[in-house]
VOMIFI-488318 format. One record per residue (C-alpha): residue number from 1; residue in one letter; x, y, z. Coordinates in steps of 0.5 Angstrom, whole numbers, plus 500, padded with zeros to 3 digits. Each point is the difference from the previous one (the first is absolute). Layout:
N
{NUM, 'A', {X, Y, Z}}
...
! end
This chain:
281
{1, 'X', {535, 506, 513}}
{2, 'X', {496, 495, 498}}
{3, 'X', {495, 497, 505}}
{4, 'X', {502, 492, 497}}
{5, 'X', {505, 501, 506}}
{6, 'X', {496, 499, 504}}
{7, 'X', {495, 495, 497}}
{8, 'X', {505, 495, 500}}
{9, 'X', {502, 501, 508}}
{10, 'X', {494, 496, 502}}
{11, 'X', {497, 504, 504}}
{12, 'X', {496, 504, 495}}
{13, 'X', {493, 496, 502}}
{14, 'X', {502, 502, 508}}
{15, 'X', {500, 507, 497}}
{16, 'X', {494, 500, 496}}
{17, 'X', {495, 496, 504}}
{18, 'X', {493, 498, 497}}
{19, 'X', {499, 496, 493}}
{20, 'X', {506, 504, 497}}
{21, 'X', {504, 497, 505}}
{22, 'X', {499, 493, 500}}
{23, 'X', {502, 499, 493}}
{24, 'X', {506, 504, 501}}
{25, 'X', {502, 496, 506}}
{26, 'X', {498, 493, 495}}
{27, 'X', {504, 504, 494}}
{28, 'X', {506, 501, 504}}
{29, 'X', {500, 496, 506}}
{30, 'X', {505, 495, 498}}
{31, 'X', {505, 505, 498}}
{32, 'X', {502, 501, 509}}
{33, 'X', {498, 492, 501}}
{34, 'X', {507, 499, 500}}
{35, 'X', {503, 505, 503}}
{36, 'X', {505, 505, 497}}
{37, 'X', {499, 501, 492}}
{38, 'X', {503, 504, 495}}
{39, 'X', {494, 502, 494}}
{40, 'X', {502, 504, 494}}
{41, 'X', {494, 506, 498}}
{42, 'X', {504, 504, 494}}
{43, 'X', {505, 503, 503}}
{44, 'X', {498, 499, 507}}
{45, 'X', {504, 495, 504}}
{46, 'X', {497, 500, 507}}
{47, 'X', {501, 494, 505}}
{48, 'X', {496, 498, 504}}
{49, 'X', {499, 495, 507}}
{50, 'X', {494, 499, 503}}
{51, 'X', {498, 503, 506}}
{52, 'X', {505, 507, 500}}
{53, 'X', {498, 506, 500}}
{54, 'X', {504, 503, 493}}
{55, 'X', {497, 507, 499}}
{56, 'X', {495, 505, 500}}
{57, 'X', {497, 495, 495}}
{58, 'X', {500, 495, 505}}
{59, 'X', {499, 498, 507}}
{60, 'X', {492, 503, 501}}
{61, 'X', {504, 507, 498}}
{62, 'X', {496, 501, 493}}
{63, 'X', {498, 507, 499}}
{64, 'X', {494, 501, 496}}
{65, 'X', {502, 502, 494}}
{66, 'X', {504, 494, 500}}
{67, 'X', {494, 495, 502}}
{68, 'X', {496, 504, 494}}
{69, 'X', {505, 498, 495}}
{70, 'X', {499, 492, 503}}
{71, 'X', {493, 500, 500}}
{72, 'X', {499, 504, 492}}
{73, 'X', {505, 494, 497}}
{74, 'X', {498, 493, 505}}
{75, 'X', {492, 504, 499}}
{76, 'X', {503, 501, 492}}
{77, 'X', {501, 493, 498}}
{78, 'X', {495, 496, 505}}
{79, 'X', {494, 504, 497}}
{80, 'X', {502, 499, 493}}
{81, 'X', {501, 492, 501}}
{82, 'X', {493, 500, 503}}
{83, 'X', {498, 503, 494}}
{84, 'X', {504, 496, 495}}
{85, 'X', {496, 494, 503}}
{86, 'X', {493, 503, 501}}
{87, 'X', {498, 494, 494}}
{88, 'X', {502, 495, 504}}
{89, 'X', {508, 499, 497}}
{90, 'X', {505, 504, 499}}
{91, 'X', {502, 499, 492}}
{92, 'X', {508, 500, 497}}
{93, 'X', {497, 506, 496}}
{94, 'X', {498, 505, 505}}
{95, 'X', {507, 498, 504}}
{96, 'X', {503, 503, 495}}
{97, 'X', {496, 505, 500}}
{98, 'X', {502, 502, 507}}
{99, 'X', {507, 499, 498}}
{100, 'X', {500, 504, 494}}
{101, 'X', {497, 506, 505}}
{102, 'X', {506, 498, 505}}
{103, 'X', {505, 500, 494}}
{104, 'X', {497, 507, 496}}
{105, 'X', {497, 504, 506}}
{106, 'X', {503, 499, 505}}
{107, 'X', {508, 498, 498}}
{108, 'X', {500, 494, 506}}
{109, 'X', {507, 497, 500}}
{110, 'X', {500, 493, 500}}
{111, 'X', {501, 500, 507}}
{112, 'X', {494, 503, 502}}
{113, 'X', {495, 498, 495}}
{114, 'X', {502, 493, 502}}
{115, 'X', {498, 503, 507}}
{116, 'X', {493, 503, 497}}
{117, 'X', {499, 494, 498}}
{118, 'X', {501, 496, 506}}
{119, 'X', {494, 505, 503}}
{120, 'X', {496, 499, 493}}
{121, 'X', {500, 492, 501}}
{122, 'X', {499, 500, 507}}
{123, 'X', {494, 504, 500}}
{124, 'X', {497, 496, 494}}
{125, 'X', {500, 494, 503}}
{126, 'X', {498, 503, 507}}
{127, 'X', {494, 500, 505}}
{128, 'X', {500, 507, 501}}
{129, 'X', {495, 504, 495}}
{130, 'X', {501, 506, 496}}
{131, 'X', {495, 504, 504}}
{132, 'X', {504, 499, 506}}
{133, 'X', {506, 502, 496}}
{134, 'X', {497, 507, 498}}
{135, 'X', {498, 501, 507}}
{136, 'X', {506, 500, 503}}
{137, 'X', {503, 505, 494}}
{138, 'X', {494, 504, 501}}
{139, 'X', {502, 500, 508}}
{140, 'X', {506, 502, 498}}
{141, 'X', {500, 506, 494}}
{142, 'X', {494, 502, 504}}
{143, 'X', {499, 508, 498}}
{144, 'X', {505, 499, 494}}
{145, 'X', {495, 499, 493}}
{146, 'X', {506, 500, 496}}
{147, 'X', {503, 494, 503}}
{148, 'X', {492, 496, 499}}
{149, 'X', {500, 503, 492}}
{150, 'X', {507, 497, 498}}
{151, 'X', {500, 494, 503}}
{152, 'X', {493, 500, 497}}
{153, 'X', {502, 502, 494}}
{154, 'X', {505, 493, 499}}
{155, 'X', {494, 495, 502}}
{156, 'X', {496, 504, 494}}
{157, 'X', {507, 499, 495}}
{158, 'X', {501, 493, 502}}
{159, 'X', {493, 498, 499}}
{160, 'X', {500, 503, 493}}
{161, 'X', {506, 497, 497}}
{162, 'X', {497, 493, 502}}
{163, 'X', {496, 500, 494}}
{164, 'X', {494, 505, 504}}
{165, 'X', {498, 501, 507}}
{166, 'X', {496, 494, 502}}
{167, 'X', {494, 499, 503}}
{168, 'X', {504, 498, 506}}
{169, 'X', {506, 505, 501}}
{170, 'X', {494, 505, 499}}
{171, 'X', {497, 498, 506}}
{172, 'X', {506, 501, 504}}
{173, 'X', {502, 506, 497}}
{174, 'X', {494, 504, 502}}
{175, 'X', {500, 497, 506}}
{176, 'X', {507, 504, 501}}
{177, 'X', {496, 506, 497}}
{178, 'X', {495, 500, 506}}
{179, 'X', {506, 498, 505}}
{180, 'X', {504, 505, 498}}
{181, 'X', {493, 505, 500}}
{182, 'X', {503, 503, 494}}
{183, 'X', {494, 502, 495}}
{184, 'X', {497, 495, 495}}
{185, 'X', {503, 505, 495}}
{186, 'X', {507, 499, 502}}
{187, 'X', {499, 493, 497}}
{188, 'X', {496, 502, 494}}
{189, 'X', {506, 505, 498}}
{190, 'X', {505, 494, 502}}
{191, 'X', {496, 495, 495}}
{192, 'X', {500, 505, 495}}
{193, 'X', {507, 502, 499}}
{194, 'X', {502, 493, 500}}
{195, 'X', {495, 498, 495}}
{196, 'X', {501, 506, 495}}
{197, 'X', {493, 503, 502}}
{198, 'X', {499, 507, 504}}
{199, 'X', {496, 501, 506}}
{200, 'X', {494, 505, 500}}
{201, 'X', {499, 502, 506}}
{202, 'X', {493, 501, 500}}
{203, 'X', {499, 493, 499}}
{204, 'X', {505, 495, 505}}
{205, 'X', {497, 493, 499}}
{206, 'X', {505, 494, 501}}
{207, 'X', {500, 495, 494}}
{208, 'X', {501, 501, 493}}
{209, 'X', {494, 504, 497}}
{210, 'X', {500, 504, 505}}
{211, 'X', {503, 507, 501}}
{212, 'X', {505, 501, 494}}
{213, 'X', {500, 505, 495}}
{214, 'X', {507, 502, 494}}
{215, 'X', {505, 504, 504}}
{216, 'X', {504, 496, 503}}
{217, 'X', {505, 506, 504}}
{218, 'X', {493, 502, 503}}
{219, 'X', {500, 492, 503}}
{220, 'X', {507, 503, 504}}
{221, 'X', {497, 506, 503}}
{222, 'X', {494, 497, 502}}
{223, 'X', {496, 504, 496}}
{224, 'X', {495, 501, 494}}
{225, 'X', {501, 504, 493}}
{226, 'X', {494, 504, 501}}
{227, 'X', {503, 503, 507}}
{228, 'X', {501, 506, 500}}
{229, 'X', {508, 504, 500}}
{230, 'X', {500, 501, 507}}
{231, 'X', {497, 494, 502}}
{232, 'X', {506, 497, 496}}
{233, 'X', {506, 503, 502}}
{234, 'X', {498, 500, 507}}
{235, 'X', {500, 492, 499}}
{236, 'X', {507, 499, 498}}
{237, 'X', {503, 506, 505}}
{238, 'X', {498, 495, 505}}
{239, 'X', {501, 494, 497}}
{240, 'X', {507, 503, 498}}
{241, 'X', {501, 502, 509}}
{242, 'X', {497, 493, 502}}
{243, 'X', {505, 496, 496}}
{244, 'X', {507, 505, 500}}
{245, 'X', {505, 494, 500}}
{246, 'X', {502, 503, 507}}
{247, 'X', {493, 500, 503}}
{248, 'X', {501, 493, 498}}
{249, 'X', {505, 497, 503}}
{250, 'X', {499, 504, 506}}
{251, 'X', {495, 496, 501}}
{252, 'X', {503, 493, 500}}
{253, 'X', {501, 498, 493}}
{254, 'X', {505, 495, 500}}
{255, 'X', {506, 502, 495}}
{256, 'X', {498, 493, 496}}
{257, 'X', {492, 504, 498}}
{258, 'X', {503, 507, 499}}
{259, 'X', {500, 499, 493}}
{260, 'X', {492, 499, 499}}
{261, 'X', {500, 506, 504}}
{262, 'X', {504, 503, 496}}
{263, 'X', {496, 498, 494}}
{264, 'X', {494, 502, 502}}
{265, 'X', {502, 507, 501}}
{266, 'X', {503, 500, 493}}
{267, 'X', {494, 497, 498}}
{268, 'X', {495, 506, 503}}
{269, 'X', {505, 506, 497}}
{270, 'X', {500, 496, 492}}
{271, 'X', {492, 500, 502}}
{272, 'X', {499, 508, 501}}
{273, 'X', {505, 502, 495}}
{274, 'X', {496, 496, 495}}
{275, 'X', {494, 504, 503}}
{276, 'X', {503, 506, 500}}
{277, 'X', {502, 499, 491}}
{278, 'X', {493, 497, 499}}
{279, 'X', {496, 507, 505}}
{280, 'X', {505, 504, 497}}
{281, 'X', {502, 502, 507}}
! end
């Protein structure tokens, strides 16, 4: 089930708390301040009435791997607003790229891309910042690196389609990285994929002289061509443990970010093979 449901309940920004939750309590509010309403999500139709107590969706009765599924997707949209708007503005180009990221990777309905959208366009223009937007996330995944990478790996995506990573978004994604206290080397490998480079594990620097060398399935598995057989295929046997689609979604993933999840694993197995053919292993 999807955990749009719920966002249109009005209740998600009780549920959330924080940063996250004001914008989704202004995204969504509206929909109970008349009472009973009726909102179509693809193929869910749930009807709502303020106040009630509807499920163990509602009612203060979320479990946690029901407020892990709010929090990656409100989080999701609210940082990449933020990011879209580093410069000042959002332009037509860049929220079209975020469309086209719904649309490709994500295959949001329209219902629920119109939600998505709703967040996006509240958090841009909204007094809460990215840094609190990535606390709250970082609160909330604590312990759990896989989730931080793959939502950094679309703040990484979005910036590079919008004609580079700018000084800006730059800024806001390394903050992201110290946030989520992930090694500097995770975003000098994510920006290496992203651009067509390769990482070289012994020399992460973020920008763009730095760090990157030919190879580019050895950027996947964060590692360099010069490392040793072993030190490479332990790389991917934990890459391969780590980001198992069940793994995944056991940890709150919602169902509208499975696809990326499952295209990094795709993208880890297509880079050892690719190692494999070169190693002759």
């Amino acid at each position: 089930m999807s955990c749009l449901g719920a966002v249109i309940g009005g209740t998600l920004g009780l549920f959330l708390g924080g940063p996250l939750g004001a914008i989704a309590g202004a995204a969504f509010g509206g929909f109970i301040s008349g009472g009973a309403r009726r909102i179509n999500f693809g193929e869910q139709q749930e009807n709502f009435q303020a106040n009630d107590r509807y499920s163990s969706w509602y009612g203060g009765r979320m479990n946690q791997n029901q407020r892990h599924q709010m929090t990656f997707f409100v989080g999701a949209f609210s940082m990449l607003a933020k990011i879209a708007a580093a410069d000042g503005r959002v332009s037509d180009k860049e929220r079209r790229k975020v469309e086209e990221f719904m649309d490709r990777d994500l295959n949001l309905d329209s219902a629920t891309k119109q939600s998505a959208f709703r967040i996006f366009d509240t958090a841009v223009s909204s007094k809460e910042t990215f840094y609190q937007f990535a606390n709250q996330f970082a609160r909330e995944f604590k312990y759990q690196p896989q989730m931080y990478e793959l939502m950094l790996d679309m703040m990484v995506r979005i910036a590079v389609e919008d004609s580079g990573i700018s000084p800006e978004e730059e800024t806001l994604i390394i903050d992201a990285v110290h946030i989520f206290r992930l090694d500097d080397s995770v975003y000098a490998r994510l920006k290496a994929k992203h651009t067509g480079g390769s990482y070289d594990s012994s020399q992460s620097r973020y920008g763009a002289s730095g760090g990157f060398s030919s190879g580019a399935a050895y950027s996947v598995l964060g590692c360099s061509p010069s490392d040793s057989d072993d030190k490479v295929k332990k790389a991917y046997r934990k890459l391969v443990s780590e980001y198992h689609p069940d793994k995944i979604a056991s940890k709150g993933l919602p169902d509208e970010f499975q696809k990326v999840a499952k295209q990094k694993f795709i993208e880890i197995q297509n880079a050892w093979d690719q190692i494999k053919m070169e190693r002759g292993l």
